[in-house]
Each structure stands twice: as structure tokens, then as C-alpha cells.
BALOBA-1460 file (C-alpha; in Angstrom, 3 decimals):
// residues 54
<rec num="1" residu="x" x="-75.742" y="-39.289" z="28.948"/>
<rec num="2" residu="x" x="-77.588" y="-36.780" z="26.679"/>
<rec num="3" residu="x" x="-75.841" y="-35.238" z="23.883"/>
<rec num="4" residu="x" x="-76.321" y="-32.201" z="25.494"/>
<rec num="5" residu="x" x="-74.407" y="-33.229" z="28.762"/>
<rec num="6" residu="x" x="-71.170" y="-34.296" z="26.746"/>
<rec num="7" residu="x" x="-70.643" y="-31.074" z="25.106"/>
<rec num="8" residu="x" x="-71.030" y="-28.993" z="28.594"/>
<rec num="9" residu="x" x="-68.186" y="-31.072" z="30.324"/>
<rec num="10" residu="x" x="-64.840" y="-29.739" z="29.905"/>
<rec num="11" residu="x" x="-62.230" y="-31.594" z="28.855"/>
<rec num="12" residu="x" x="-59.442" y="-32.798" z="31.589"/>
<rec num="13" residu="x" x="-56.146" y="-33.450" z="30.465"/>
<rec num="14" residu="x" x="-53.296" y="-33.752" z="32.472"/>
<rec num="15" residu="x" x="-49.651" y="-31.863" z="31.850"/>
<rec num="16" residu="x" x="-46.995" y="-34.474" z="30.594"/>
<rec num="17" residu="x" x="-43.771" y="-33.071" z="31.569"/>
<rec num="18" residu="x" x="-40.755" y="-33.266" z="34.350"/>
<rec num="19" residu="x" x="-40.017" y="-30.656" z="36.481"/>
<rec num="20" residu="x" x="-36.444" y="-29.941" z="37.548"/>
<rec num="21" residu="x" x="-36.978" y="-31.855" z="41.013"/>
<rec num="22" residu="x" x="-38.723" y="-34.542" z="39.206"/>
<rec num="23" residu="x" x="-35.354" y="-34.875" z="36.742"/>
<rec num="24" residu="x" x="-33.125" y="-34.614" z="39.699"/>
<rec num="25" residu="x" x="-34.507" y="-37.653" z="41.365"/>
<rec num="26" residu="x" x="-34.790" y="-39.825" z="38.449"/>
<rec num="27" residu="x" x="-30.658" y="-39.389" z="37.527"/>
<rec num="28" residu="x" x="-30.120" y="-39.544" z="41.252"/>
<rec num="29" residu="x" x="-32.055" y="-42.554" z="41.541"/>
<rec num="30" residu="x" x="-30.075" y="-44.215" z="38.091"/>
<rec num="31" residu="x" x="-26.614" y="-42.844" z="39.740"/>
<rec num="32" residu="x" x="-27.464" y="-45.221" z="43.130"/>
<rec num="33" residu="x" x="-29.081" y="-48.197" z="41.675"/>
<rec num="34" residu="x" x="-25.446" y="-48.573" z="38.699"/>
<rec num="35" residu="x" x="-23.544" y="-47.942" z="42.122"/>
<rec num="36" residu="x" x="-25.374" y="-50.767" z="43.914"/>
<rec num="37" residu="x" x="-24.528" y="-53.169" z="41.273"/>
<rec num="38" residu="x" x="-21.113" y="-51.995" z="40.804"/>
<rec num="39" residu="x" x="-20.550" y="-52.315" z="44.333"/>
<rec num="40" residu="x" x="-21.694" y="-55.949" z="44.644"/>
<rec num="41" residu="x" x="-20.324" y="-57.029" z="41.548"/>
<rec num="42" residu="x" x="-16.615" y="-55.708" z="43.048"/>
<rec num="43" residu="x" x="-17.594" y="-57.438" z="46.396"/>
<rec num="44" residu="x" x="-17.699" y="-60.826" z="44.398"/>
<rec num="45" residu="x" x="-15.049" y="-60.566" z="42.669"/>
<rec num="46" residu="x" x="-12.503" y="-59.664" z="45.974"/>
<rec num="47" residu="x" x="-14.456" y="-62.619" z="48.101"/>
<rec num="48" residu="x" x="-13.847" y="-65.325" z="45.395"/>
<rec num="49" residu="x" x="-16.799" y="-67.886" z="46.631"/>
<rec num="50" residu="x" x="-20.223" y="-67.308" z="46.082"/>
<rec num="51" residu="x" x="-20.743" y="-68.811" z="49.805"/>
<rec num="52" residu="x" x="-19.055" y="-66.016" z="51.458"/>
<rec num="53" residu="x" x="-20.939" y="-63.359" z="50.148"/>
<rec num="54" residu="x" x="-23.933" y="-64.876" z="52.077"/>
């Protein structure tokens, strides 16, 4: 590319940021994936053998 070229092309940059949505999903998401291994590690603990969980 020509010198000429480079300095006609605009510069692109994207927007680095969350939205509200985008903040919403990522604490819902942390709020079900702590609950999933709470939930398991409370389902071991009442069953006793590792077998029966299987």
C-alpha cells in the first residue's frame, strides 16, 4: 500500500465497555455456576459414597 492509501483510511476501533444487560448476565451467570457447585458439593456430602452419586 502507498503512503498515500494509509493516511486516507480511517481508523476502526471498537468501544470497550459493558452495558447494563451485558453486566446483568455476567453476575447472573457467576450466581448459577457457585450454585451448581454448591449444590453438588451438598449432594456428596448427604449421599456419603462417591458410587451413588453416579
Amino acid at each position: 500500500m502507498s503512503e498515500e492509501t494509509l493516511r486516507r483510511v480511517p481508523e476502526q476501533q471498537l468501544e470497550r465497555g459493558l452495558g447494563p444487560l451485558d453486566a446483568t448476565m455476567i453476575v447472573v451467570g457467576s450466581m448459577i455456576g457457585s450454585g451448581i457447585f454448591i449444590t453438588s458439593a451438598e449432594s456428596t456430602r448427604l449421599v456419603g459414597a462417591p458410587g451413588w452419586l453416579l
